[in-house]
CHARMM internal coordinates of N, CA and C (Angstrom, degrees):
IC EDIT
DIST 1 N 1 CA 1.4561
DIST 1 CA 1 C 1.5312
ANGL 1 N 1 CA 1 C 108.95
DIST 1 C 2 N 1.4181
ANGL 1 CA 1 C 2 N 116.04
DIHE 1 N 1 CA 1 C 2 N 139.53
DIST 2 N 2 CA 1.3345
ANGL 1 C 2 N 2 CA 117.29
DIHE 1 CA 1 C 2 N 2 CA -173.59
DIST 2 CA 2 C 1.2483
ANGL 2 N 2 CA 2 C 106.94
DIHE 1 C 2 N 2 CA 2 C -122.78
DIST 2 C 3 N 1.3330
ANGL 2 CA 2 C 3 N 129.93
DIHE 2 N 2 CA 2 C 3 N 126.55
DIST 3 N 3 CA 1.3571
ANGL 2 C 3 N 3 CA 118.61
DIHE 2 CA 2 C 3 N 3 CA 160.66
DIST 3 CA 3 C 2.4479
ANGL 3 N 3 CA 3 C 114.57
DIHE 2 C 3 N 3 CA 3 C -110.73
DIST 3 C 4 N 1.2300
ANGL 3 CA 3 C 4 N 92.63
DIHE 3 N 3 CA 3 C 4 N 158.83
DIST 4 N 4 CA 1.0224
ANGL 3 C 4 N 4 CA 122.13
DIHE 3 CA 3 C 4 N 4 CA -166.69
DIST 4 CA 4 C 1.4889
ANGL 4 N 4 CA 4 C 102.12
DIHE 3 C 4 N 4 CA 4 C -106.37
DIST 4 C 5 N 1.4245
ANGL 4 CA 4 C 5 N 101.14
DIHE 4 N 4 CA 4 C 5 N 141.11
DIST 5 N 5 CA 1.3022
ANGL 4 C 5 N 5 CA 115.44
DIHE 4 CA 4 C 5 N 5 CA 172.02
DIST 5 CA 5 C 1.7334
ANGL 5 N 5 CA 5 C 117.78
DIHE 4 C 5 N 5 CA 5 C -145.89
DIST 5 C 6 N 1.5635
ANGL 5 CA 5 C 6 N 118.47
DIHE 5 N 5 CA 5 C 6 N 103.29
DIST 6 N 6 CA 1.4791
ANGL 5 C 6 N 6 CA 119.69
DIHE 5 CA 5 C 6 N 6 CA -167.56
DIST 6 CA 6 C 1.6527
ANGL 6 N 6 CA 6 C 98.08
DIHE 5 C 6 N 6 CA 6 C -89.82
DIST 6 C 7 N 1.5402
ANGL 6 CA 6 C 7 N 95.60
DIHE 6 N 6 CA 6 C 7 N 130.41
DIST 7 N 7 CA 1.8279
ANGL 6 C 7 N 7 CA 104.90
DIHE 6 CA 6 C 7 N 7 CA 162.23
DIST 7 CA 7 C 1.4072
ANGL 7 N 7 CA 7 C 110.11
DIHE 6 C 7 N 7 CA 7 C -151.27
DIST 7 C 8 N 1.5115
ANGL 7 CA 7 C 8 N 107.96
DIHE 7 N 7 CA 7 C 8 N 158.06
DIST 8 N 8 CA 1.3020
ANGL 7 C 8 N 8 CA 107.13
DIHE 7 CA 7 C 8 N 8 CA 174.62
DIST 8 CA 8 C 1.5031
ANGL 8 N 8 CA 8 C 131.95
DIHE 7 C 8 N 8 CA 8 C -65.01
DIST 8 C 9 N 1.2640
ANGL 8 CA 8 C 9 N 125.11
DIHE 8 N 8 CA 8 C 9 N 132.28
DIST 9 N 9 CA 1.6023
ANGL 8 C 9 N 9 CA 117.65
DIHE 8 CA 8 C 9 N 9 CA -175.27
DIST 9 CA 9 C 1.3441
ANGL 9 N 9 CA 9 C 106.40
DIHE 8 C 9 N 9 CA 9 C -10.95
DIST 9 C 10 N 1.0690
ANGL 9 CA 9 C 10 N 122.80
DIHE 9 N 9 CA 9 C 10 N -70.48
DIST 10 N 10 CA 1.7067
ANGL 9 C 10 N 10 CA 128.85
DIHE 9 CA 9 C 10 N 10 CA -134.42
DIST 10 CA 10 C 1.4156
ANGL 10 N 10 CA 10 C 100.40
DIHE 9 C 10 N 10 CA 10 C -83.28
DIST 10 C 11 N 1.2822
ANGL 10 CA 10 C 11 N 114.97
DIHE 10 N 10 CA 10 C 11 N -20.16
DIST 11 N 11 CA 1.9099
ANGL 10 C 11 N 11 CA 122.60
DIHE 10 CA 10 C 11 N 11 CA 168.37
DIST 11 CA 11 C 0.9264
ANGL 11 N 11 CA 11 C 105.27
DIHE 10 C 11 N 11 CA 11 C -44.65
DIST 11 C 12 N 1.6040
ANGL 11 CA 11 C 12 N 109.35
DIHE 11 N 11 CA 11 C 12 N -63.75
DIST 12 N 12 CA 1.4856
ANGL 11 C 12 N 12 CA 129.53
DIHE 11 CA 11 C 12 N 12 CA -135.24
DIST 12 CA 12 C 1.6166
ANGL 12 N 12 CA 12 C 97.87
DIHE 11 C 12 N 12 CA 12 C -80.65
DIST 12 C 13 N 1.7082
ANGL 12 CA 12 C 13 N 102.77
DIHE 12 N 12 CA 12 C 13 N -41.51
DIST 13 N 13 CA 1.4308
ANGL 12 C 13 N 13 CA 108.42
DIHE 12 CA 12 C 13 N 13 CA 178.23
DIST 13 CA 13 C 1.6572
ANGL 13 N 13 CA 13 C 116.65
DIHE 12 C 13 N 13 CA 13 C -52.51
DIST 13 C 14 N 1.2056
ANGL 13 CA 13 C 14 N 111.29
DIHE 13 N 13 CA 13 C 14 N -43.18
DIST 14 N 14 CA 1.7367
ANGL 13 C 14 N 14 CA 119.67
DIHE 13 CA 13 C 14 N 14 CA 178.44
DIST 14 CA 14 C 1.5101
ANGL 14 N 14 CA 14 C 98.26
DIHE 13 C 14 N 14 CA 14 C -68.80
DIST 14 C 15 N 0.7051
ANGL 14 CA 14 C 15 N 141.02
DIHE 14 N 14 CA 14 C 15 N -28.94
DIST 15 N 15 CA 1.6207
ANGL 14 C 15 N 15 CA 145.92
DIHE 14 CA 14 C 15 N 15 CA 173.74
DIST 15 CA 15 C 1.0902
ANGL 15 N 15 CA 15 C 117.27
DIHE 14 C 15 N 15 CA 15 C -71.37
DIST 15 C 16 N 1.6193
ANGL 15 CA 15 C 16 N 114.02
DIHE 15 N 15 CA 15 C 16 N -24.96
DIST 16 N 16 CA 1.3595
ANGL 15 C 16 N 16 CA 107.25
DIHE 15 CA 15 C 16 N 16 CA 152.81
DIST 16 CA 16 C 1.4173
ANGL 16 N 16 CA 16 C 134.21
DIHE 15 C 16 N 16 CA 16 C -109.84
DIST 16 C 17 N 1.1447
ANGL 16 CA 16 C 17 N 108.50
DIHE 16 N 16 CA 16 C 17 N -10.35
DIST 17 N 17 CA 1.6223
ANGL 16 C 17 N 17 CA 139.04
DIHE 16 CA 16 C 17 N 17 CA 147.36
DIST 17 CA 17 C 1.7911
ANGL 17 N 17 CA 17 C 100.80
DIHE 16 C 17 N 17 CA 17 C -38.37
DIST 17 C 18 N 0.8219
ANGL 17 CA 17 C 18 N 112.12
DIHE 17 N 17 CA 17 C 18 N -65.45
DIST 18 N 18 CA 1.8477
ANGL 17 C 18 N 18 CA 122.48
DIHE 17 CA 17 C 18 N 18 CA -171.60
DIST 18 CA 18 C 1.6925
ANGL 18 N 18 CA 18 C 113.00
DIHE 17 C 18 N 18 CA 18 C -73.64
DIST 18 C 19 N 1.6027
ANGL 18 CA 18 C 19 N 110.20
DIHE 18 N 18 CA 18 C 19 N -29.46
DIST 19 N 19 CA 1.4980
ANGL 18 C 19 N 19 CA 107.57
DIHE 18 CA 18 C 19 N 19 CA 177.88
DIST 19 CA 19 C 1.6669
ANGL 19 N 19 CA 19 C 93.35
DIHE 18 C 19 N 19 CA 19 C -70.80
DIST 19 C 20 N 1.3952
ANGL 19 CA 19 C 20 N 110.76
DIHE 19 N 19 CA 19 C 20 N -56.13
DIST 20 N 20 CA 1.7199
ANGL 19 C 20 N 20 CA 103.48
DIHE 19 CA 19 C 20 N 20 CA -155.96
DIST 20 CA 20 C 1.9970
ANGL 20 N 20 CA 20 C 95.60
DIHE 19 C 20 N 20 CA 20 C -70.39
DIST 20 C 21 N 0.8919
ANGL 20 CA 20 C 21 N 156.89
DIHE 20 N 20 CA 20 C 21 N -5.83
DIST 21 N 21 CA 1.1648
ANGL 20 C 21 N 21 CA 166.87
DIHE 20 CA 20 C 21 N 21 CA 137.51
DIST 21 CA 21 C 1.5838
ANGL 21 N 21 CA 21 C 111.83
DIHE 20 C 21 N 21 CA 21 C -35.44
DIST 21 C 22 N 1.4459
ANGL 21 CA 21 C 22 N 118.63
DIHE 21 N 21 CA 21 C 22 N -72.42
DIST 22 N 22 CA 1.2394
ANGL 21 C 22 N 22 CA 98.69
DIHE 21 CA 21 C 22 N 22 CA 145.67
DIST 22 CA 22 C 0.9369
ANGL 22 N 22 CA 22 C 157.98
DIHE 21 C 22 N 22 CA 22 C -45.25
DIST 22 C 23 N 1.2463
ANGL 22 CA 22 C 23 N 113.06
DIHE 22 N 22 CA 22 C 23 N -50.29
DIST 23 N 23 CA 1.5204
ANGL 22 C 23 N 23 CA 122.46
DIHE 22 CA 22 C 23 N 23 CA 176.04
DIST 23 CA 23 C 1.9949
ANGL 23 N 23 CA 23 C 101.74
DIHE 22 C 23 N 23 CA 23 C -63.37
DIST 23 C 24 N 1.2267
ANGL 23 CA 23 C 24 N 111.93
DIHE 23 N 23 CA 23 C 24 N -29.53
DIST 24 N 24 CA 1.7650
ANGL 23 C 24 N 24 CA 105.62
DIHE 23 CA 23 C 24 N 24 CA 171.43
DIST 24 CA 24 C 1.6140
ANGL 24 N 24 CA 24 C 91.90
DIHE 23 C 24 N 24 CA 24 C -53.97
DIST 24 C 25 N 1.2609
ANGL 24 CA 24 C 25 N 108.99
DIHE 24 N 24 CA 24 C 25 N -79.67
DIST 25 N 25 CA 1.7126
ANGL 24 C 25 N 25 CA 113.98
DIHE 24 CA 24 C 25 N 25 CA -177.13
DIST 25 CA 25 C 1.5585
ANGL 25 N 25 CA 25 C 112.08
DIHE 24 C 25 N 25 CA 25 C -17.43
DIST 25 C 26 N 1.1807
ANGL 25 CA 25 C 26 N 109.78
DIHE 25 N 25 CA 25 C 26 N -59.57
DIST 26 N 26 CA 1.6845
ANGL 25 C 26 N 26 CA 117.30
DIHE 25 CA 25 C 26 N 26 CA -170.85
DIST 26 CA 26 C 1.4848
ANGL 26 N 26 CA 26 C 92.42
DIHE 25 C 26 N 26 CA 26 C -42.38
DIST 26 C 27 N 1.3064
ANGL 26 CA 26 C 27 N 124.84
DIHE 26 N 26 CA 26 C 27 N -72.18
DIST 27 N 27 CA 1.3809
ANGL 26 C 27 N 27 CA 143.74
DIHE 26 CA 26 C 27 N 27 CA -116.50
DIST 27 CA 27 C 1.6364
ANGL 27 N 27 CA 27 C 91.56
DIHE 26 C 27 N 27 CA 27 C -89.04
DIST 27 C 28 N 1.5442
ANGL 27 CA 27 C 28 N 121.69
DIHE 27 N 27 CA 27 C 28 N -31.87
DIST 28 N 28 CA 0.8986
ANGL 27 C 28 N 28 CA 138.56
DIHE 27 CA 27 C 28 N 28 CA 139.74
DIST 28 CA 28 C 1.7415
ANGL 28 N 28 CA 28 C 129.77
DIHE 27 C 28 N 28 CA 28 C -20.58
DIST 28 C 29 N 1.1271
ANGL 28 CA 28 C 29 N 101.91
DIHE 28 N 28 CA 28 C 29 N -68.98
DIST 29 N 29 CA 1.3646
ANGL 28 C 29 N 29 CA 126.02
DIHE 28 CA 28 C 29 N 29 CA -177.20
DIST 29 CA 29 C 1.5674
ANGL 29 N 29 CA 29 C 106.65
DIHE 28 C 29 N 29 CA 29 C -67.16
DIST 29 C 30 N 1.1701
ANGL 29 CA 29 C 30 N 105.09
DIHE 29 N 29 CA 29 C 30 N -32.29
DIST 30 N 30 CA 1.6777
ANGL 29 C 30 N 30 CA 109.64
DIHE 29 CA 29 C 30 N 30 CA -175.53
DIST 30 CA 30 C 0.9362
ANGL 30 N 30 CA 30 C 108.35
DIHE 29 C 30 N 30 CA 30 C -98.23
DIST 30 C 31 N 1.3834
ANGL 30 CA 30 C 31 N 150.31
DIHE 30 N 30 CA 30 C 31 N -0.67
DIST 31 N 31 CA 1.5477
ANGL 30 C 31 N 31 CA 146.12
DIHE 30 CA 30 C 31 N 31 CA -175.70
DIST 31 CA 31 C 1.3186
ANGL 31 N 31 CA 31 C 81.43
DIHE 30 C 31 N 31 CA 31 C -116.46
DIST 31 C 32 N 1.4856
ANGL 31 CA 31 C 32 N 153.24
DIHE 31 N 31 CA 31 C 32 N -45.80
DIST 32 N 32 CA 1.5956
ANGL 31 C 32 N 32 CA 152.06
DIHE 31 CA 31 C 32 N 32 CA -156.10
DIST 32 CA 32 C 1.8692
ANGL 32 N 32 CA 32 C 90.85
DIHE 31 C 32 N 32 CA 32 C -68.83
DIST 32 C 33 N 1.7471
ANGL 32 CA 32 C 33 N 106.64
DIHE 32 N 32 CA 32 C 33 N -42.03
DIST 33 N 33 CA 1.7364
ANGL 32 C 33 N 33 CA 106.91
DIHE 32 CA 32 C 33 N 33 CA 165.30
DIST 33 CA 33 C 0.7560
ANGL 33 N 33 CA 33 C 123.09
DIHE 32 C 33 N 33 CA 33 C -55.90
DIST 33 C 34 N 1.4522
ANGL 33 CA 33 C 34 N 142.63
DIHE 33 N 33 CA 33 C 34 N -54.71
DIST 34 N 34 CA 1.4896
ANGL 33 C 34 N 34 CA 151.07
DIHE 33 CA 33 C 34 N 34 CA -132.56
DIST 34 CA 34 C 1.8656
ANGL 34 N 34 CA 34 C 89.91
DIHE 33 C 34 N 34 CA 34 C -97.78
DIST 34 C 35 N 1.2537
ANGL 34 CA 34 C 35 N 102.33
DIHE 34 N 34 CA 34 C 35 N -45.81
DIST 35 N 35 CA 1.7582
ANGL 34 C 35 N 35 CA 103.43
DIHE 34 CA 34 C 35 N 35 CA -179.78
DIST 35 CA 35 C 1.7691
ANGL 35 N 35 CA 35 C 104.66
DIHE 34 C 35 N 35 CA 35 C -70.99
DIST 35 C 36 N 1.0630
ANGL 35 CA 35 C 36 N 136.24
DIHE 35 N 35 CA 35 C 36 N -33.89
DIST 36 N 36 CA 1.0309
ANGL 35 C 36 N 36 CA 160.14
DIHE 35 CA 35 C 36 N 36 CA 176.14
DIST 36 CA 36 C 1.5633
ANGL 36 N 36 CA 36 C 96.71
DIHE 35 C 36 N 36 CA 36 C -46.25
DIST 36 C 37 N 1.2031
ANGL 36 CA 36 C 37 N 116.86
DIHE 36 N 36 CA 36 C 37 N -73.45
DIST 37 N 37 CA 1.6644
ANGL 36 C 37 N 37 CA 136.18
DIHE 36 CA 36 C 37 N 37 CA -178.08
DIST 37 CA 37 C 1.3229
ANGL 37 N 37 CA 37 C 115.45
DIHE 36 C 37 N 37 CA 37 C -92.63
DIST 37 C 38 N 1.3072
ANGL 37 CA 37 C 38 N 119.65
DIHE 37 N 37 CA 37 C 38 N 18.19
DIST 38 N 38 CA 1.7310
ANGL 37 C 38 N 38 CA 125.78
DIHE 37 CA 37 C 38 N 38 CA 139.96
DIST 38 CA 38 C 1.5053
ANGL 38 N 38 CA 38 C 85.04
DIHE 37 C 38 N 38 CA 38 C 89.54
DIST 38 C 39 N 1.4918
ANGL 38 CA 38 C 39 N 137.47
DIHE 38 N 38 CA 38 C 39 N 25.80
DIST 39 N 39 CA 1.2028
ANGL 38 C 39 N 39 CA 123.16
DIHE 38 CA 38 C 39 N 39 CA 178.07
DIST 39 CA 39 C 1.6709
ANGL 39 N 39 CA 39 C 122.77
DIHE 38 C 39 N 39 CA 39 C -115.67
DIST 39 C 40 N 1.3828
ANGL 39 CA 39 C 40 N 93.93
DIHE 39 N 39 CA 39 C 40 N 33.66
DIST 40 N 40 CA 1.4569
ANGL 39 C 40 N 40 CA 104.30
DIHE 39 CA 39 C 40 N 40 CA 177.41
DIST 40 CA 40 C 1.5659
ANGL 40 N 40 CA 40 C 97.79
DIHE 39 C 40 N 40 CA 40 C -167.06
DIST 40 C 41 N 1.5510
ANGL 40 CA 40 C 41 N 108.80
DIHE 40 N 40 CA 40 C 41 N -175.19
DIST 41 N 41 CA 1.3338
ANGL 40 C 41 N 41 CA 123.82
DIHE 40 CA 40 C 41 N 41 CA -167.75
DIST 41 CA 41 C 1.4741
ANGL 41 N 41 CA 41 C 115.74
DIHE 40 C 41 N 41 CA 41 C -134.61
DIST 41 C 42 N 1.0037
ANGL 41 CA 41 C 42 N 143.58
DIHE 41 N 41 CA 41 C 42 N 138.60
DIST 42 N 42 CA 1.6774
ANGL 41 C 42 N 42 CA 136.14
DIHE 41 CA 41 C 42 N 42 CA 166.40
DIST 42 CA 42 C 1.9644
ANGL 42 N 42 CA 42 C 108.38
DIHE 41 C 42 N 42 CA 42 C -50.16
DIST 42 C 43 N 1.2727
ANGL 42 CA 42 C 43 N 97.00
DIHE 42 N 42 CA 42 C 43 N -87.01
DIST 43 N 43 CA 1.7138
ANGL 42 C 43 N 43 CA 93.24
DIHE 42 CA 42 C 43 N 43 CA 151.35
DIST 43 CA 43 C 1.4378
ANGL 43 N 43 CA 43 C 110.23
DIHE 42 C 43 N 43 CA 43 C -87.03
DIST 43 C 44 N 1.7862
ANGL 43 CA 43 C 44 N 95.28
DIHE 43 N 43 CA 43 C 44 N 178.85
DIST 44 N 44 CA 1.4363
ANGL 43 C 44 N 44 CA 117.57
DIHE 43 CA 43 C 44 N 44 CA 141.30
DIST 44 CA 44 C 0.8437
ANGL 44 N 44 CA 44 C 126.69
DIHE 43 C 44 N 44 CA 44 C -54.03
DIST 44 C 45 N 1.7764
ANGL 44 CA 44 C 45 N 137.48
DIHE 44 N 44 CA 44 C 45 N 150.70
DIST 45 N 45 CA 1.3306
ANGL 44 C 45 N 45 CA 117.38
DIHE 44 CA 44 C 45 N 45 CA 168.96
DIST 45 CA 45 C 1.6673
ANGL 45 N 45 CA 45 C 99.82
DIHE 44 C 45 N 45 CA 45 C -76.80
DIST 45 C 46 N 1.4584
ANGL 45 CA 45 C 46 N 115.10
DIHE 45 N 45 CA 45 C 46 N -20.07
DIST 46 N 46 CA 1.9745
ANGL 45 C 46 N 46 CA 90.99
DIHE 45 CA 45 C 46 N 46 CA 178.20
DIST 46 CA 46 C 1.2224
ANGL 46 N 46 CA 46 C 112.89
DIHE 45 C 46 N 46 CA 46 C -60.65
DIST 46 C 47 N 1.2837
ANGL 46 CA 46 C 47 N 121.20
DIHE 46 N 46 CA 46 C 47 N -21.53
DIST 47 N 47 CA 1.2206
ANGL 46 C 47 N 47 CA 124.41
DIHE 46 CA 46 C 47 N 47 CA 173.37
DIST 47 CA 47 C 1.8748
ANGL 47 N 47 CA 47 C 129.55
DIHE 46 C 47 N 47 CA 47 C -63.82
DIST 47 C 48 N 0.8596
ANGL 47 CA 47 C 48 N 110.19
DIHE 47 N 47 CA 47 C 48 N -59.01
DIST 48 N 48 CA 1.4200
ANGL 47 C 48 N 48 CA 130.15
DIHE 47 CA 47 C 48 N 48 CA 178.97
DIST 48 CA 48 C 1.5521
ANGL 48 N 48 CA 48 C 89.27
DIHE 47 C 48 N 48 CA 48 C -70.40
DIST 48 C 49 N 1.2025
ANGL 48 CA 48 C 49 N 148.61
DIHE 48 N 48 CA 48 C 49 N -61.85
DIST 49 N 49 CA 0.9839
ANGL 48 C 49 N 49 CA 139.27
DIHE 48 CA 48 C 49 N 49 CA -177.45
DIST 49 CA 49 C 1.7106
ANGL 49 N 49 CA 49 C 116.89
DIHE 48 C 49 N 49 CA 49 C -44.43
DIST 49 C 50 N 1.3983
ANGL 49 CA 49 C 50 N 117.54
DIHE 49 N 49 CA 49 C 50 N -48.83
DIST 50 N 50 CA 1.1280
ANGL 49 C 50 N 50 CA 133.13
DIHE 49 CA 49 C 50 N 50 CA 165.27
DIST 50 CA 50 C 1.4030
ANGL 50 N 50 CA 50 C 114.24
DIHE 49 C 50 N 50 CA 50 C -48.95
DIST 50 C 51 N 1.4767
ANGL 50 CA 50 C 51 N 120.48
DIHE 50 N 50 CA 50 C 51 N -36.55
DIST 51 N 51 CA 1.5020
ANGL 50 C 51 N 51 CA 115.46
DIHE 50 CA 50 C 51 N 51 CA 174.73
DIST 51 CA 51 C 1.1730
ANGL 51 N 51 CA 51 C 119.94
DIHE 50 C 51 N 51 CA 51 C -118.15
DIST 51 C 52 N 1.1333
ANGL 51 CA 51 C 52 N 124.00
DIHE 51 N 51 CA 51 C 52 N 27.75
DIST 52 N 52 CA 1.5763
ANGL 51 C 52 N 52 CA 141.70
DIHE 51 CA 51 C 52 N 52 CA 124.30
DIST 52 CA 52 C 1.5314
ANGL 52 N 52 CA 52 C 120.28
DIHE 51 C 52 N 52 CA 52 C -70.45
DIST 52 C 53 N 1.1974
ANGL 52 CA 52 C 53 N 123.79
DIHE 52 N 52 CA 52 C 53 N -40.94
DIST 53 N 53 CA 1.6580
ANGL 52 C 53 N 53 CA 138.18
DIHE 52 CA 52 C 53 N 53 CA 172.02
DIST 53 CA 53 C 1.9605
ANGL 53 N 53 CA 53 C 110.71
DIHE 52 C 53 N 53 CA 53 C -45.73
DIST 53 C 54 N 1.6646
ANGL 53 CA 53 C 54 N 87.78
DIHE 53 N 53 CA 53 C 54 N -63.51
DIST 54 N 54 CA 1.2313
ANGL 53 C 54 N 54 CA 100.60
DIHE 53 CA 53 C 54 N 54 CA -167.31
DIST 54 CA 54 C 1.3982
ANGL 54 N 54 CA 54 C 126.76
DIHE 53 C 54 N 54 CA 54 C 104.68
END
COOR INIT
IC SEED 1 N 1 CA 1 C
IC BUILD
């Protein structure tokens, strides 16, 4: 069974404007955790190491 749903472009566009908006937020929220609970890093250390080196 399929249902249908008619809207004007510019609805539909903010409707998808607002899903990928969230989902930034989410992705947000879960890396702000993972750093939160020591399970990630700002850099790499090859990184930071590299720009400490020079």
């Amino acid at each position: 069974m399929y249902q249908v749903v008619i809207s004007k472009n510019n609805k539909f566009q903010q409707l998808l404007s607002d899903a990928e908006m969230f989902q930034d937020i989410r992705d947000f929220d879960l890396a702000q955790a993972k750093l939160a609970r020591g399970e990630d890093e700002l850099l790499p250390l090859s990184v930071a190491q590299a720009i400490l080196d020079g």
